[in-house]
N, C-alpha and C positions, 0 to 999 in steps of 0.2 A: 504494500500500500504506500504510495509516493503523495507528500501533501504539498501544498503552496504555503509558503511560510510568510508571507508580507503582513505586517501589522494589520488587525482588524481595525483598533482605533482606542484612541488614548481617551474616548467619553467613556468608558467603564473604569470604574473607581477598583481598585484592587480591595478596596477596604467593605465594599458591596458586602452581604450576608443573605443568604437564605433562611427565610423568613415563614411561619405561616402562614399561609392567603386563601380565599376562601371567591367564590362564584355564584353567580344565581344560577340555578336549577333552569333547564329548559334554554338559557342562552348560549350562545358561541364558548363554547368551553375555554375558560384564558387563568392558564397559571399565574396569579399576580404573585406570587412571590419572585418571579421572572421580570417583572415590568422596569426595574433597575439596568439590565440587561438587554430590554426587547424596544423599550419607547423610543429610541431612533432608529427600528427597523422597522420597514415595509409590512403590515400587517393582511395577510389575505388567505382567503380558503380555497384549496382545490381539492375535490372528491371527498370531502367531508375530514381534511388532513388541515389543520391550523397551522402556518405555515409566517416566519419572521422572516423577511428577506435583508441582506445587504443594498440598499437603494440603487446602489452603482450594478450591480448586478439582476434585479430581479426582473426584467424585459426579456433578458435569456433564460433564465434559469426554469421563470413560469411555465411555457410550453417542454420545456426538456423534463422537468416535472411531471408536468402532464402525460407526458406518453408514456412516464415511466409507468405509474400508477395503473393506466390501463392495461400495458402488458409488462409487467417484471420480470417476468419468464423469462424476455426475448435480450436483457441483457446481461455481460457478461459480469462475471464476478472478480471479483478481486482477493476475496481471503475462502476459505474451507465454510460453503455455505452450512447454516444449521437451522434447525426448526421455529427458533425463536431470533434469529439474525440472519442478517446478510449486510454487504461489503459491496458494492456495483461501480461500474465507470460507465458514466453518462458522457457522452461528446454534444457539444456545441459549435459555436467560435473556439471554444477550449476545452479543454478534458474538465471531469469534473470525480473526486469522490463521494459518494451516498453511502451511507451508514443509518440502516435500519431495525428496529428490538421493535420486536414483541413483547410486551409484560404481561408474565401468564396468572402471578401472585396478586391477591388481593390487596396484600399489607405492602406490597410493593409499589402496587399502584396506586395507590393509596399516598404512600410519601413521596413518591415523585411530585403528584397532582399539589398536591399541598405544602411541598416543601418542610414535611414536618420534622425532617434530620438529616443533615449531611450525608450523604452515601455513598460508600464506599467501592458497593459490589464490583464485579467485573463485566464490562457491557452496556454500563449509564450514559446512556448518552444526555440525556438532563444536566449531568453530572461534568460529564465534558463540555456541553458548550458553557456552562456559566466556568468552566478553567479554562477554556481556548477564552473565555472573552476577559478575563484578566489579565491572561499570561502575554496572549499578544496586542496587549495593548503595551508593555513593556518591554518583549523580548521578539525580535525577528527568527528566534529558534523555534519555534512554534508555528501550526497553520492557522490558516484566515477562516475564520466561519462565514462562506456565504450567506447561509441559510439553518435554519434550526426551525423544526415540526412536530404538531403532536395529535394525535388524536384520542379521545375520549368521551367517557359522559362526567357530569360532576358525580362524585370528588375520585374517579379512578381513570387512570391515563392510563390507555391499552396499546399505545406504538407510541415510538421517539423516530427523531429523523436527524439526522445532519448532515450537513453537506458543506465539501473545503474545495478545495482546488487540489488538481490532480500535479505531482511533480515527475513528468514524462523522464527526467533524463537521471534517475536515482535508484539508487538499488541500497535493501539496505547490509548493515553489517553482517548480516549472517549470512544472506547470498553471498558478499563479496568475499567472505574468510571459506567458505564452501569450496568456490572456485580457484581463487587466489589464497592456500593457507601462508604461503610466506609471507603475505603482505601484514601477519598479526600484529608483530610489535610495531612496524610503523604504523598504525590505524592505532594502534590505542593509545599510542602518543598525544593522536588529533583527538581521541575520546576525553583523554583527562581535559584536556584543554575544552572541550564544550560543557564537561562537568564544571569545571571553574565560571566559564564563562554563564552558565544555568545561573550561579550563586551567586554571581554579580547581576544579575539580573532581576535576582531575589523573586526567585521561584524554587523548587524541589520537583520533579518528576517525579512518583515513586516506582514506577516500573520500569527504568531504563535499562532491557534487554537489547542484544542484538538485533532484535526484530524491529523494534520502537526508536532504531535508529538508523538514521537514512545517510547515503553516501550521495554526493553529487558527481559528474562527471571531472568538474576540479576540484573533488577533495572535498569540498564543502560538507560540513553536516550540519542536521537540521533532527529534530524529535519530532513520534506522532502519537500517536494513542494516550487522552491526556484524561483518562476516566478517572486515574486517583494522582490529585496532585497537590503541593501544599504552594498556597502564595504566595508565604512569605518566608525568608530564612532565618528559624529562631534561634538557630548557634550554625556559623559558619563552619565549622571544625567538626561538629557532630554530624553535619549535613554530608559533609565530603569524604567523613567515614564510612557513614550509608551507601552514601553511592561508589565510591572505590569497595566496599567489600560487596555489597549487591552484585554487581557487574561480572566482577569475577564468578559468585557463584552460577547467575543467571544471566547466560551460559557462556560464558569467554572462556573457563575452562575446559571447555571443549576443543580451544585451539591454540591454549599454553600449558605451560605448568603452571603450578604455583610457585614455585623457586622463582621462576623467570617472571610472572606476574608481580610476584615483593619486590623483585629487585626494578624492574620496573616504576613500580609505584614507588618506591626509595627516592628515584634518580627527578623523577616529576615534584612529589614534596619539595625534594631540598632547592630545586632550581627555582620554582613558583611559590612557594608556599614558608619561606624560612622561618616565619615568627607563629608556625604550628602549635597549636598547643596536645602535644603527644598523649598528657593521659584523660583528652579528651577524645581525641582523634582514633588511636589505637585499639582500645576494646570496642567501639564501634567499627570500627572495619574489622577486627578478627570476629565477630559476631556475625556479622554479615556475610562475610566469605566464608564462615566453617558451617554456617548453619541456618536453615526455614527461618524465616519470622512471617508468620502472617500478615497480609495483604492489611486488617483490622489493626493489628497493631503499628504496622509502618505506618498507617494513618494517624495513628492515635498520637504517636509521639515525635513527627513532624509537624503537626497540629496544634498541640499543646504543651506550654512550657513546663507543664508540671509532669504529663505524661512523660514528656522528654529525660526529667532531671530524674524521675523514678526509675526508669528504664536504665539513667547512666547505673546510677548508686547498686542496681541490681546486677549489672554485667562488670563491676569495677570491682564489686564482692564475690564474686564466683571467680575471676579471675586472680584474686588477692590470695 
């Protein structure tokens, strides 16, 4: 899945919050806990899909839309379709990605509709546009939301929709180490360096796999899949732990060691990073690289500073 990474727009506030919000029964189904997000996009419905447009785009997009809806069948896909999702490339003027969920859960549909708790799961797309509309309003590593859809009745939302721009000329990490495995250490050279540059950006990814990251034809990288992500970066050092042992484990070690992975990471620290703060930095990355942490908990304690500080005290004493 290749995205267009150009800033959405600097009118969404980072500091924005999901909120509870509530509808009248019988009209136009509209998540107002989204209206932070939505009130300078193009509002319109096609086939019964509620439907936010990017203004600058939605003359194209409407009929590309449309035909989708009619026939979905007839295009092609982009990731391992599933009963409750799919992944499509629409053409235009330009390529386009769609990314569509079914919500089969009630309590699910339920807190989308309403906003009633952050969430976390795998496959929000609710979830992802209101992080694609923070993230790229700050960071050009990130893709552009054209368009964001939903349909339901009040208060349960039964499909999500979103749609970015496609990036034709990318392939990402894990095709390019597939074909090209010599090319590992120099690409993760250029990884740490977008991990850095993510935290100067002041965001967190939490899933940055191979997959979730995109190669350009010059080298360029760019992040996609932005279902679980934190805004803001509450300790720089704890963040960079994360994602240097994340990485490794999910899945670079499939095309290093870990001898040659540390020494790696050693050589990038001390040249970028020299006023590290180690015994913050280090149980977080050996955590990360030796071992699972739940999807729930990466959330929790990128999220929150108290989560965060619990989480250190806990992996600093098992280590001690």
């Amino acid at each position: 899945m290749n995205y267009d990474a150009r800033p959405f727009s600097s009118r969404f506030s980072a500091g924005s919050q999901r909120h509870p919000s509530f509808a009248i029964q019988g009209q136009d189904p509209c998540m107002l806990h989204l209206r932070s997000f939505t009130r300078t996009l193009h509002r319109q419905q096609i086939d019964g899909v509620t439907f936010h447009f990017d203004p600058s785009h939605r003359h194209e997009l409407d009929p590309l839309l449309r035909r989708f809806l009619a026939k979905p069948e007839q295009y092609p896909t982009l990731d391992i379709p599933e009963d409750t999702r799919g992944v499509f490339l629409l053409e235009g003027e330009r390529q386009w990605v769609l990314k569509r969920n079914r919500l089969t859960h009630w309590k699910k549909q339920l807190q989308n509709f309403l906003g009633l708790k952050r969430s976390f799961g795998l496959h929000d797309l609710t979830n992802e546009f209101i992080n694609l509309s923070v993230v790229s309003g700050k960071s050009a590593l990130s893709p552009q939301v054209s368009a964001f859809g939903y349909k339901g009745r009040f208060p349960f939302l039964r499909e999500e929709y979103l749609l970015v721009g496609f990036w034709a000329d990318h392939c990402s990490v894990d095709e390019r180490l597939l074909a090209h495995p010599e090319q590992a250490e120099t690409l993760l050279s250029a990884i740490f360096r977008l991990f850095g540059q993510m935290l100067d950006d002041d965001f967190v990814h939490m899933d940055p796999h191979p997959k979730n990251i995109l190669v350009a034809a010059d080298g360029r990288l760019r992040l996609i899949d932005f279902e679980c992500c934190a805004h803001s970066v509450l300790d720089r050092d704890f963040s960079l732990g994360f994602l240097l042992g994340y990485f490794y484990r999910f899945w670079f070690r499939r095309f290093i060691s870990q001898q040659d992975y540390d020494r790696l990471c050693e050589a990038y620290l001390n040249a970028e990073h020299p006023n590290l703060d180690r015994t913050v930095f280090q149980p977080v990355y050996q955590r990360f690289r030796d071992q699972n942490v739940s999807r729930s908990t990466r959330y929790r304690i990128l999220t929150c500073a108290r989560a965060q500080a619990a989480f250190q005290r806990e992996i600093s004493g098992s280590q001690g």
